[in-house]
C-alpha positions in Angstrom: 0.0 0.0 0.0 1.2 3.6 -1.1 1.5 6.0 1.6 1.6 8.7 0.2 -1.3 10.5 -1.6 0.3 11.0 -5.1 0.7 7.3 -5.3 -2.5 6.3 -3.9 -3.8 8.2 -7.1 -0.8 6.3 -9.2 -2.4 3.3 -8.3 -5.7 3.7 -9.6 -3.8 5.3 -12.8 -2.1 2.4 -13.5 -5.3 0.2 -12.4 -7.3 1.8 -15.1 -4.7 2.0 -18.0 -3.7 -1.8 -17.5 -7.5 -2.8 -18.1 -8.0 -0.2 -21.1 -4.9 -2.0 -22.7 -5.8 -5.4 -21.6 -9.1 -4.7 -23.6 -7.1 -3.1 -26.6 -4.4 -6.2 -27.3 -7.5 -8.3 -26.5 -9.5 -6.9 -29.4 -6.2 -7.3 -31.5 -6.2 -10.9 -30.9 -9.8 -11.4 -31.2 -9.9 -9.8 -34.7 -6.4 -11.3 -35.6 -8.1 -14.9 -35.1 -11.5 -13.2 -37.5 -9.3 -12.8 -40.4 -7.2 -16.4 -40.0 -10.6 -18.2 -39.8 -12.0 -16.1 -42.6 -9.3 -17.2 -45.1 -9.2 -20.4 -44.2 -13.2 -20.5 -44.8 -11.9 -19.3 -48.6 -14.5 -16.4 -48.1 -12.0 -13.7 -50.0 -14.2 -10.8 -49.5 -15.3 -11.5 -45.5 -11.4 -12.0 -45.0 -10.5 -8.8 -46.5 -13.3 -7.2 -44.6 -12.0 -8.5 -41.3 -8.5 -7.5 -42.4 -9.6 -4.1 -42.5 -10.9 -3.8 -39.0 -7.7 -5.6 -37.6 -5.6 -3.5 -39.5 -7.6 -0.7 -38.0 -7.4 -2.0 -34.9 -3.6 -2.6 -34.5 -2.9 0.8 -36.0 -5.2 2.3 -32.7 -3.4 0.2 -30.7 0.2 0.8 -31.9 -0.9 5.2 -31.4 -1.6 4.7 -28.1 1.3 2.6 -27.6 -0.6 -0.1 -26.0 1.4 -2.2 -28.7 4.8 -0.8 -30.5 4.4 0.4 -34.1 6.8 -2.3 -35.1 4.6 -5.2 -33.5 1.5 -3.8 -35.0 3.3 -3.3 -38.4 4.5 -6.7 -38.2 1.0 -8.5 -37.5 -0.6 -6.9 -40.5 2.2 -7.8 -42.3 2.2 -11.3 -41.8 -1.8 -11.4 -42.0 -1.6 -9.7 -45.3 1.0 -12.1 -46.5 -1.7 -15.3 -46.3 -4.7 -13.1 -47.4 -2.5 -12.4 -50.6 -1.9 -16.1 -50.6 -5.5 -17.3 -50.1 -6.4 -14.2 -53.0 -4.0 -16.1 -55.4 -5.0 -19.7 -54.7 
C-alpha cells in the first residue's frame, strides 16, 4: 500500500490504463483470429473485410502505444502475406 497520496492516485492510474490495454491487445487478438478463420473458410471478401478492422485496430493500438508500431506493423504484415496467398490460390 502507497503511503503517500500522489501514489495512492498512481495506483488507480495504472489500475485503469492496464485494463483499457488489456481490452485493446485483447480486441487485437480477437480480430487477428476473424481474419485467420475467414481465409481459411476461402471467403476472400469476408477475409478482407475482417482485415480491414484488424488492421484498424492494431494501427489504434500501436498510437496509443498499447502495442509498439513495429509489432503492429508486423502482424498486418504477416496477415496480409496469407490473405494475398488465399487471393492467389
Amino acid at each position: 500500500m502507497p503511503n503517500i497520496r500522489s501514489s495512492e492516485k498512481d495506483v488507480r492510474r495504472i489500475k485503469a490504463r492496464t485494463a483499457r490495454n488489456k481490452a485493446t491487445k485483447s480486441r487485437v487478438r480477437t480480430l487477428r483470429k476473424k481474419v485467420i478463420a475467414a481465409i481459411a473458410s476461402g471467403d476472400s471478401k469476408a477475409a478482407q473485410e475482417a482485415y480491414n478492422n484488424f488492421a484498424s485496430a492494431a494501427d489504434k493500438a500501436a498510437k496509443t502505444s498499447t502495442l509498439h508500431k513495429n509489432t503492429a506493423s508486423r502482424l498486418k504484415s504477416r496477415i496480409a502475406q496469407k490473405l494475398g496467398k488465399a487471393a492467389k490460390a
